[in-house]
C-alpha positions as a Python dict, from the first residue, in 0.01 Angstrom:
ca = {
    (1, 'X'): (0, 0, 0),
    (2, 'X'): (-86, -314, -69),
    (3, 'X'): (60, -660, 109),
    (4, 'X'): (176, -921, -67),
    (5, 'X'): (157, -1270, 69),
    (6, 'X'): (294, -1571, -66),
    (7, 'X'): (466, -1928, 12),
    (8, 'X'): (816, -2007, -109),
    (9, 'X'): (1088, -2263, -11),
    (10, 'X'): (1402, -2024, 110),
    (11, 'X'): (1774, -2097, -68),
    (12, 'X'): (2090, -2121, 58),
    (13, 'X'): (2361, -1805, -94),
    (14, 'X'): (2650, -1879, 97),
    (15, 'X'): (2850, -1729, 418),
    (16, 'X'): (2571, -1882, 635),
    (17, 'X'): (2313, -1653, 479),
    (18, 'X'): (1943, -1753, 271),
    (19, 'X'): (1767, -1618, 41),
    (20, 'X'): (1385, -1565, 24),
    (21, 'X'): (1252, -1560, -282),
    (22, 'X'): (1001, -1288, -414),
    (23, 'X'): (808, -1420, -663),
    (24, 'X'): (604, -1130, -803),
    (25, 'X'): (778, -832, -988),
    (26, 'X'): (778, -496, -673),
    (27, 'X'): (756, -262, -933),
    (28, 'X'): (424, -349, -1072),
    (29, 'X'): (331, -397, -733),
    (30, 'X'): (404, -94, -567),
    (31, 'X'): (536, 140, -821),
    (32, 'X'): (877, 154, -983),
    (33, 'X'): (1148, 236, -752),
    (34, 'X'): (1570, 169, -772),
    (35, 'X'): (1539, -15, -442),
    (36, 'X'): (1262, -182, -258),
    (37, 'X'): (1287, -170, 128),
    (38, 'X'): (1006, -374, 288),
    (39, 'X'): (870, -454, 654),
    (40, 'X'): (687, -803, 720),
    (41, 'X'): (704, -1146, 837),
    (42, 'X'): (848, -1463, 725),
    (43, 'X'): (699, -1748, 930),
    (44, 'X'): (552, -1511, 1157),
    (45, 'X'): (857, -1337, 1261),
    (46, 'X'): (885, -957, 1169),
    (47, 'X'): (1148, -870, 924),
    (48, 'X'): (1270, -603, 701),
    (49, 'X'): (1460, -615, 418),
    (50, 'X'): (1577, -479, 108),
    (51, 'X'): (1408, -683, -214),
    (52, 'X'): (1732, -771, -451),
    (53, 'X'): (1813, -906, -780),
    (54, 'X'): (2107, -1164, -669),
    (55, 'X'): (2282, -1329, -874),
    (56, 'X'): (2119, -1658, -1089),
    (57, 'X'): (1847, -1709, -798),
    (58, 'X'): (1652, -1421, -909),
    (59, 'X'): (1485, -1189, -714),
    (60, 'X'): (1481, -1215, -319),
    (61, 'X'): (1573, -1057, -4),
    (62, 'X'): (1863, -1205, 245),
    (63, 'X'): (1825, -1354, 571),
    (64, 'X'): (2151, -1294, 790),
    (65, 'X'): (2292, -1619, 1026),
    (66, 'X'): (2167, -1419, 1332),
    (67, 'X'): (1824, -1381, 1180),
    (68, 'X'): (1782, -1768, 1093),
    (69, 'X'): (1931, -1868, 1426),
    (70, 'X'): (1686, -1676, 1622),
    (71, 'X'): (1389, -1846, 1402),
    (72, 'X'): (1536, -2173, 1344),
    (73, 'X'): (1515, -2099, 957),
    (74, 'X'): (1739, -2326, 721),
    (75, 'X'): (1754, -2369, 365),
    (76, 'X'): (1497, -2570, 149),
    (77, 'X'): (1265, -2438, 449),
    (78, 'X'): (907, -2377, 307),
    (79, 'X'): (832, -2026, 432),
    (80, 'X'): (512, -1823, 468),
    (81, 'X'): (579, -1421, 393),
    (82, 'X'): (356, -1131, 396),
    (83, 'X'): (537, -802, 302),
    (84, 'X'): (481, -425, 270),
    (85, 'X'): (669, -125, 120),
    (86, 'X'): (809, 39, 438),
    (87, 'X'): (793, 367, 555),
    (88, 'X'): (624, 693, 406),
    (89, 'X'): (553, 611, 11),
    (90, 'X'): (513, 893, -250),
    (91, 'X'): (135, 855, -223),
    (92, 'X'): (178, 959, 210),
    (93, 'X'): (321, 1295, 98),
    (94, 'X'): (155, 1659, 143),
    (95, 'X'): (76, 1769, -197),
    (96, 'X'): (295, 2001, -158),
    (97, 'X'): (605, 1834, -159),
    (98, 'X'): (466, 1503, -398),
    (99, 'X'): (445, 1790, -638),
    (100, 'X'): (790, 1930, -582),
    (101, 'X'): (928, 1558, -605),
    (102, 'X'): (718, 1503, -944),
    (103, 'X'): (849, 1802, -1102),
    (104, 'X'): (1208, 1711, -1015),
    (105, 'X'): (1236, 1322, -1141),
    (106, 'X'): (1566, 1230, -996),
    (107, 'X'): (1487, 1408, -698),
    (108, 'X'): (1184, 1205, -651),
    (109, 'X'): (1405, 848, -790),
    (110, 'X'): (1620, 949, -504),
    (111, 'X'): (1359, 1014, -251),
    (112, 'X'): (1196, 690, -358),
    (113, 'X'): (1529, 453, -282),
    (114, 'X'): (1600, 584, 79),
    (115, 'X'): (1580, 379, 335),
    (116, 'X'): (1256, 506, 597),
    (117, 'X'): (1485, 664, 815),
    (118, 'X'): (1624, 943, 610),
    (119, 'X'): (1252, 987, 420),
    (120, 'X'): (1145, 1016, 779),
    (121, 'X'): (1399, 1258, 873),
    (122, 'X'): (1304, 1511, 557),
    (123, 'X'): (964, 1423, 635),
    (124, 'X'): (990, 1561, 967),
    (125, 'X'): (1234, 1884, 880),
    (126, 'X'): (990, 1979, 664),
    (127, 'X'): (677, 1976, 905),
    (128, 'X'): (893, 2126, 1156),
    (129, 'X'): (754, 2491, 1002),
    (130, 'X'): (413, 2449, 1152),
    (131, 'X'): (559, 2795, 1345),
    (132, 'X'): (695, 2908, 1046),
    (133, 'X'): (486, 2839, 746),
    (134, 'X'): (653, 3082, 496),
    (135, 'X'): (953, 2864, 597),
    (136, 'X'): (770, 2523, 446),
    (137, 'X'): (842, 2601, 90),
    (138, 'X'): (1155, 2721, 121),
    (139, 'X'): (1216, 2407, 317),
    (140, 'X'): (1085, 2153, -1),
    (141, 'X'): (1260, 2336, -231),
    (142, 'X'): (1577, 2229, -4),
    (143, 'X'): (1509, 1890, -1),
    (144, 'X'): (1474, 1869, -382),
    (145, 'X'): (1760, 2023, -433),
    (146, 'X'): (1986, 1782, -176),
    (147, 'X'): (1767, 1463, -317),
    (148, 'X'): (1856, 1563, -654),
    (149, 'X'): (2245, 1589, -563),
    (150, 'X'): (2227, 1257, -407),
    (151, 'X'): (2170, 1323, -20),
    (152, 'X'): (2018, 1118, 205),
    (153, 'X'): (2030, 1312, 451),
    (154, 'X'): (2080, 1714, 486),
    (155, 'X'): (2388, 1904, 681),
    (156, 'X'): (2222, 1994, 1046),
    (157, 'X'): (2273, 2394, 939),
    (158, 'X'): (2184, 2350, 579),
    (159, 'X'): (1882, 2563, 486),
    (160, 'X'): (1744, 2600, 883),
    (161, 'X'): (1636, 2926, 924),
    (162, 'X'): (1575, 2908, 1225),
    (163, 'X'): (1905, 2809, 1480),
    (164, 'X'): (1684, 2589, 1737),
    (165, 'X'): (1611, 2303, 1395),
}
């Protein structure tokens, strides 16, 4: 995926919080999505955020008190980011399962707007048939159904077959 790197001047939103500005639309960036969770730096120090529409400032991502006041960050601040889509992106995916996704559109919406950890976590269920392959597309067609219903995550007995996963 590709990084995006860019100066701004971060703005204050109230409750001790800041804004940082994203200047360039994500979704022509990195492919339209509900929700944009990144991973990068601002000023050199890591980050990662959720990209937001927010109120009149436009689009941005928030900076918590805790962040700032480990980085010394305060509004007005010229800033230096460089950010990334994080976690496993539809292009990542076996075939397989980019497929099943594709043919299932608010499956794959859903899939697309999870946070890394729960992609991850199907990610990983899924490959967890290397033992079992006949199990692998029994295992997709679960997650497509769940992601379609609006899971992030699955029950731990839902669609195992197997009582060790």
């Amino acid at each position: 995926m590709q990084e995006m790197t860019y100066t701004t001047r971060v703005i204050a939103t109230g409750r001790d919080r800041v804004m940082v500005p994203v200047p360039f639309d994500p979704d022509q960036a990195w492919g339209a999505k509900p929700r944009h969770h990144v991973a990068g730096t601002v000023n050199g120090t890591r980050v990662r955020a959720v990209i937001e529409e927010l109120d009149q400032a436009g689009r941005g991502f928030v900076l918590g008190p805790a962040w700032r006041r480990d980085c010394g960050l305060g509004p007005g601040d010229q800033v230096r980011v460089q950010l990334v889509p994080e976690g496993p992106q539809r292009a990542d995916l076996p075939d397989d399962l980019a497929a099943a996704l594709d043919a299932n559109p608010a499956a794959g919406q859903f899939f697309d707007a999870l946070a890394q950890f729960y992609r991850k976590a199907y990610l990983r269920w899924i490959d967890g048939t290397r033992r079992k392959p006949q199990l692998r597309a029994e295992r997709i067609a679960t997650v497509v159904r769940l992601l379609a219903g609006g899971r992030k995550s699955r029950p731990s007995n839902e669609g195992d077959g197997d009582s060790r996963t």
